[in-house]
C-alpha positions in Angstrom: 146.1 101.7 94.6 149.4 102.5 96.1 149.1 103.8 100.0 149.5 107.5 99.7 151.2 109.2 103.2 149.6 112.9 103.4 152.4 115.6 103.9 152.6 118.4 105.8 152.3 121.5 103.7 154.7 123.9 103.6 153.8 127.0 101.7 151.7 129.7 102.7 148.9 130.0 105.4 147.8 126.9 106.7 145.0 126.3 109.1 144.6 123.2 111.3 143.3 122.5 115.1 143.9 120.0 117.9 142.5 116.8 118.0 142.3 115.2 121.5 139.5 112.9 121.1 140.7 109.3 120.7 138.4 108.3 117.8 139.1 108.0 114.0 136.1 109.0 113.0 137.2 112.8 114.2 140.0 112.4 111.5 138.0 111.0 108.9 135.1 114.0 108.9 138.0 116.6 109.4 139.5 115.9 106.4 136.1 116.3 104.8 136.7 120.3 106.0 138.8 123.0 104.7 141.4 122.8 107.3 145.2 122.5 105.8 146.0 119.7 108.8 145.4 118.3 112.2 147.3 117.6 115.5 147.3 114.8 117.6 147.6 116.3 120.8 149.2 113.2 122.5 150.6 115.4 125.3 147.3 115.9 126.8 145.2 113.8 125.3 144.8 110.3 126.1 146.2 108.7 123.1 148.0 105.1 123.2 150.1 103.7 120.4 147.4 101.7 118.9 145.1 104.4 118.6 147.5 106.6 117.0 148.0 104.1 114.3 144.2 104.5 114.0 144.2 108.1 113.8 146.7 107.6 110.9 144.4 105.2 108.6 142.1 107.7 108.7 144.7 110.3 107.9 145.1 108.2 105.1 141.9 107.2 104.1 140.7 111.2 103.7 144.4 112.6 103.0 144.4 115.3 105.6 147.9 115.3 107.1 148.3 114.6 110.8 151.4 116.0 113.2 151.8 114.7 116.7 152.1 116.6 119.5 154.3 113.5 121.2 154.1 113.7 125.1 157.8 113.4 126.1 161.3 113.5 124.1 162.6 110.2 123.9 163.9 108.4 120.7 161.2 105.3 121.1 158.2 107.9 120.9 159.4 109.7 117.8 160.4 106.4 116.1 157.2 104.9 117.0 155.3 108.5 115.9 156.8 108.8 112.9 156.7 104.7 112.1 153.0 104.8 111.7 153.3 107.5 109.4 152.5 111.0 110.8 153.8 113.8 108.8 155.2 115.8 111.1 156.5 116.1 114.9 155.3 119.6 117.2 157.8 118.5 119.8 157.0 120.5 123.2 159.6 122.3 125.5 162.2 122.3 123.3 164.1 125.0 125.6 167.8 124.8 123.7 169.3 124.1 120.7 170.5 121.3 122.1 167.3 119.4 122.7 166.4 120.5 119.1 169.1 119.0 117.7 168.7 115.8 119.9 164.8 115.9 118.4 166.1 116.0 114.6 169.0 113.1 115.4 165.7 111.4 116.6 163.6 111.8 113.3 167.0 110.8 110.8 168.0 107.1 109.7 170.8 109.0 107.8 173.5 110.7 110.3 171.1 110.5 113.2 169.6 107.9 115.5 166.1 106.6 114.4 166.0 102.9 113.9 165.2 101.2 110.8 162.3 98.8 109.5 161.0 98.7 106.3 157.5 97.3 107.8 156.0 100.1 109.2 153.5 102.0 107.6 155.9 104.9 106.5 157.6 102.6 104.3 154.5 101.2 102.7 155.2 97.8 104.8 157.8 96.4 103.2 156.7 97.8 99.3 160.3 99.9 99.2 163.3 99.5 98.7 165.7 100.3 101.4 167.0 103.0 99.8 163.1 104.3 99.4 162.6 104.1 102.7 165.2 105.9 103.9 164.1 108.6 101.4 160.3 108.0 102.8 161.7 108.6 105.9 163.4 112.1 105.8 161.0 114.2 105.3 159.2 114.4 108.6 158.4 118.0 109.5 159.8 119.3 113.0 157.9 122.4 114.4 160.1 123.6 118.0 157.8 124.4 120.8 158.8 127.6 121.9 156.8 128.4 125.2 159.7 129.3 128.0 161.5 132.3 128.9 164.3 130.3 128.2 163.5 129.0 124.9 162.5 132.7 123.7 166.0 133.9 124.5 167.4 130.5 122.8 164.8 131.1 119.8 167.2 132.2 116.9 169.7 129.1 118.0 166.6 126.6 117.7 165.7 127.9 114.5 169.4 127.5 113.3 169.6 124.3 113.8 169.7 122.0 110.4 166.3 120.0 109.8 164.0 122.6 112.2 161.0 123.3 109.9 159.9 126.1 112.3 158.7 127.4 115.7 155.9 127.2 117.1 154.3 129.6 120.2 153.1 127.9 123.4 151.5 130.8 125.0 150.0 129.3 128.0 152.8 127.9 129.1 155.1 131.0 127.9 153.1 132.9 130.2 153.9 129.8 133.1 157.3 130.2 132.8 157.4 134.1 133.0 155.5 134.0 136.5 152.2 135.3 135.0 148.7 133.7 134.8 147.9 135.6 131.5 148.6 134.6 128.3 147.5 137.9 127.1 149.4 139.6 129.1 151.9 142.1 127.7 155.1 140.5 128.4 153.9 137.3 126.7 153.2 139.1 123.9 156.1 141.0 123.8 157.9 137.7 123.6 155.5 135.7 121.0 156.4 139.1 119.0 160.1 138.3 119.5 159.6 134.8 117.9 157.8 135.9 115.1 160.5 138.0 113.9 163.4 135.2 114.8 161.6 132.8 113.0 160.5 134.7 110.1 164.1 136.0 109.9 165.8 132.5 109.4 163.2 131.4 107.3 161.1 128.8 109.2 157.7 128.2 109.4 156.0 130.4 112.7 153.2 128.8 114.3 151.2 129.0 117.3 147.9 128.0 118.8 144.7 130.8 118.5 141.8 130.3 119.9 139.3 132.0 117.4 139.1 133.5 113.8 140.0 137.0 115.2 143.3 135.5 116.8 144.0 133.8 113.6 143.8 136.8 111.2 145.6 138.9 113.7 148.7 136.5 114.1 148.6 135.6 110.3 148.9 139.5 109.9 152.0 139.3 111.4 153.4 136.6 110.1 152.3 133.5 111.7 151.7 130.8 108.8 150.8 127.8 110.5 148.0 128.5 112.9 146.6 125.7 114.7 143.0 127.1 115.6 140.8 125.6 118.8 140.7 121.9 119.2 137.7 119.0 117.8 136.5 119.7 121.5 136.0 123.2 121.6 134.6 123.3 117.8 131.8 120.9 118.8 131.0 122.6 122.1 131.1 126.2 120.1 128.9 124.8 117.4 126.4 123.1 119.8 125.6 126.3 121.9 125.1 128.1 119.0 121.9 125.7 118.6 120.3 127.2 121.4 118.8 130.8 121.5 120.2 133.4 123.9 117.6 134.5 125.8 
């Protein structure tokens, strides 16, 4: 049979979570679940190339479709990222639309900067033509971290800018950047609300990180569509405390 790249979906509500365990295996029984996706969180997560390009043959092998969360903006990690063949980049501090248009010149053979091989797993090693590749090749989907009082004022020129799928809410470090310690607290809020409406106004995807059900359906309610939910860490700590009674 043909190697068959998973996408990223696009339509509707889709549920994912972190993944910052460097094992395959966490892919593989993943994609046995419900969940819409998975990220790689390479950021902070101690993922090398190698073991990304495992994570991917298991991505493959099970067909649940993988993003990256790559640790730093440069065009080497996004060519090797998106070599291997994730389906998507979340592409953290993106604080101006400059840096997102940098990120999307990164992702593009045509009219952008991302070198070319046909060997690498995205372009079924060697199997396509040239022109096939190329093809293979532009469809990556590009989600904008949004998660600085910067980047929320900047929001609607990010999402503006031609091949941004969408935006995506880094709370934690939102609240960082606005001096507070809280990412519940109400100015945070007040500014993940702002997003939501920017994003959902130019037509991109809005995501963000939750970390429960109850934060899910109450983002989704407003709007949020692609909702990455707790991590493989804290869904096997949650599910092995619930084996012991509360006393």
């Amino acid at each position: 049979m043909p190697l068959t790249l998973p996408t990223m979906p696009r339509d509707g509500l889709r549920i994912g979570t972190f993944v910052k365990t460097a094992s395959p295996q966490v892919v593989e029984i993943l994609g046995l679940s419900r969940l819409d996706f998975a990220v790689i969180d390479a950021e902070h997560a101690p993922f090398d190339r190698t073991t990304l390009d495992l994570m991917m043959m298991a991505s493959c092998a099970v067909g649940l479709p993988l993003a990256v969360r790559i640790p730093e903006v440069r065009p080497a990690t996004v060519l090797s990222t998106l070599d291997i063949g994730a389906a998507g980049l979340l592409v953290p501090h993106v604080d101006t639309p400059a840096i997102a248009r940098d990120v999307v010149a990164m992702t593009r053979h045509r009219g952008g900067v991302r070198g070319f091989s046909g060997s690498p797993r995205f372009a079924r090693y060697g199997t396509l033509s040239m022109t096939q590749s190329l093809d293979a090749g532009a469809g990556a989907f590009v989600m904008c971290q949004i998660e600085s009082a910067e980047a929320v004022e900047n929001a609607a020129a990010i999402a503006a800018v031609d091949g941004v799928d969408g935006l995506f809410i880094g709370y934690a470090d939102l609240a960082l950047s606005m001096g507070l310690e809280s990412p519940q607290a109400p100015a945070v809020t007040e500014a993940a609300e702002k997003v939501i409406a920017i994003g959902r106004a130019a037509g991109k995807t809005v995501g963000m990180f939750v970390a429960n059900a109850a934060e899910r359906d109450r983002f989704a309610a407003r709007g949020v569509e692609w909702i990455v939910v707790g991590s493989d860490q804290s869904l096997l700590r949650q599910a092995a405390d619930a084996l012991v009674p509360t006393s």
